[in-house]
N, C-alpha and C positions, 0 to 999 in steps of 0.2 A: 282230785283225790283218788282219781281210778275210780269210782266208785267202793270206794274202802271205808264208810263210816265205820264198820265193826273193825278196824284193824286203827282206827283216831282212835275211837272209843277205848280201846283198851289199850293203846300208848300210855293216853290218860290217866287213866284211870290205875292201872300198872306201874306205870315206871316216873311219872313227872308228879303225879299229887304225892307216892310216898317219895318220893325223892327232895320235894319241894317240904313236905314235910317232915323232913329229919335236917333238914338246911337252916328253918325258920328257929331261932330262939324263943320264950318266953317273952320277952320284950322285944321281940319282932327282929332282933338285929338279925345277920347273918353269920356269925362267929366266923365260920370258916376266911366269910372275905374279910375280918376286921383284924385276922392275922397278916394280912399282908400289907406291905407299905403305904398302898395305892387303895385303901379300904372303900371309900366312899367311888372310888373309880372300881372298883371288884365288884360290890355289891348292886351298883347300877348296871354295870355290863350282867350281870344274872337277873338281876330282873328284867331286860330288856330281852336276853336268851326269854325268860318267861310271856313277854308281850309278843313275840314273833309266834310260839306254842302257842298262845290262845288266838291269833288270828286263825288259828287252822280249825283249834277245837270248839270255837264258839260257834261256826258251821254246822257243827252237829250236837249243839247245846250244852255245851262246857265251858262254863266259865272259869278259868284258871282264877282267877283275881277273887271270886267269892265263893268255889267249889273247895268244904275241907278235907282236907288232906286226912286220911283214915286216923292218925295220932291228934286229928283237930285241927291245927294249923292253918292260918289262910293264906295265904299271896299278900292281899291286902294289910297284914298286921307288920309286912317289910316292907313295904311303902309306908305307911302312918312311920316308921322308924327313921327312913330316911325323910321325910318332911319334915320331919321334929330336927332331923340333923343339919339340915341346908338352913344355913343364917346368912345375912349377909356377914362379910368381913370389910374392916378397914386394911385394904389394902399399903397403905403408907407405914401400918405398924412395921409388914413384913419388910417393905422397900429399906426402910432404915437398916434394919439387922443385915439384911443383903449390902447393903454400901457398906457399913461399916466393915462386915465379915470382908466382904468382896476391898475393900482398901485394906484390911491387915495381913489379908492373906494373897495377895497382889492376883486377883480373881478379878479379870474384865468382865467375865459372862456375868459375875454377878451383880458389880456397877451398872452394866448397862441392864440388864432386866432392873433393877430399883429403879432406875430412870423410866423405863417402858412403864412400869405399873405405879410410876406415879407419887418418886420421890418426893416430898415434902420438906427439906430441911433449911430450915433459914429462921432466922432469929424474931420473922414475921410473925411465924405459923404457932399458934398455944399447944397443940401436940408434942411438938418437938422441942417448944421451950425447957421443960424439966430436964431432956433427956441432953440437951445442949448446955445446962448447966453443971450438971454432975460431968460430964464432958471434961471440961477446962478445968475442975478440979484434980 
């Protein structure tokens, strides 16, 4: 750090806690990345920009993760937001929608990922019973 704690210290304190916090919503989300397609991909690449910063600032006693931001706001309240948002998913819901889209709109790339992540469709499987009934209809 050059010996530059006074110049970490007020990055910090300066530009990334109020920055960090005018970014944090009430409910922790990050608004700005939930505008983009790739939301849940946006808001973890910025908080990961914020886990790289606090490697440096914890060096000289800054916790980015529990240090509030002048308007209040922690780090922490967009993480609890994204944990709450990470579920597992049933992958074979999407795999279906993918074959069928991917066979009516003659889309290999999409057949073949529904295969990859684990297509389910046969008159076996009780997921896709209902969806194979109204089918044939």
């Amino acid at each position: 750090y050059l010996d530059r704690t006074d110049r970490i210290r007020e990055v910090a304190e300066q530009s990334i806690l109020p920055k960090m916090g005018t970014q944090i919503a009430d409910d922790g989300s990050l608004p700005q990345e939930l505008k983009r397609t790739l939301s849940l991909h946006y808001s973890t690449f910025a908080l990961e920009a914020l886990m790289e910063a606090n490697q440096i600032t914890s060096q000289v006693g800054i916790n980015l993760w529990s240090t509030p931001a002048p308007i209040g706001k922690v780090a922490s309240q967009a993480v609890d937001y994204l944990f709450k948002q990470i579920k597992p998913f049933d992958q074979s819901r999407a795999a279906i929608l993918l074959y069928e889209a991917g066979t009516a709109l003659g889309n290999q790339k999409y057949i073949d990922t529904a295969k990859r992540i684990g297509l389910k469709y046969s008159t076996s499987d009780v997921e896709t019973i209902p969806y194979l009934i109204l089918k044939k209809k």
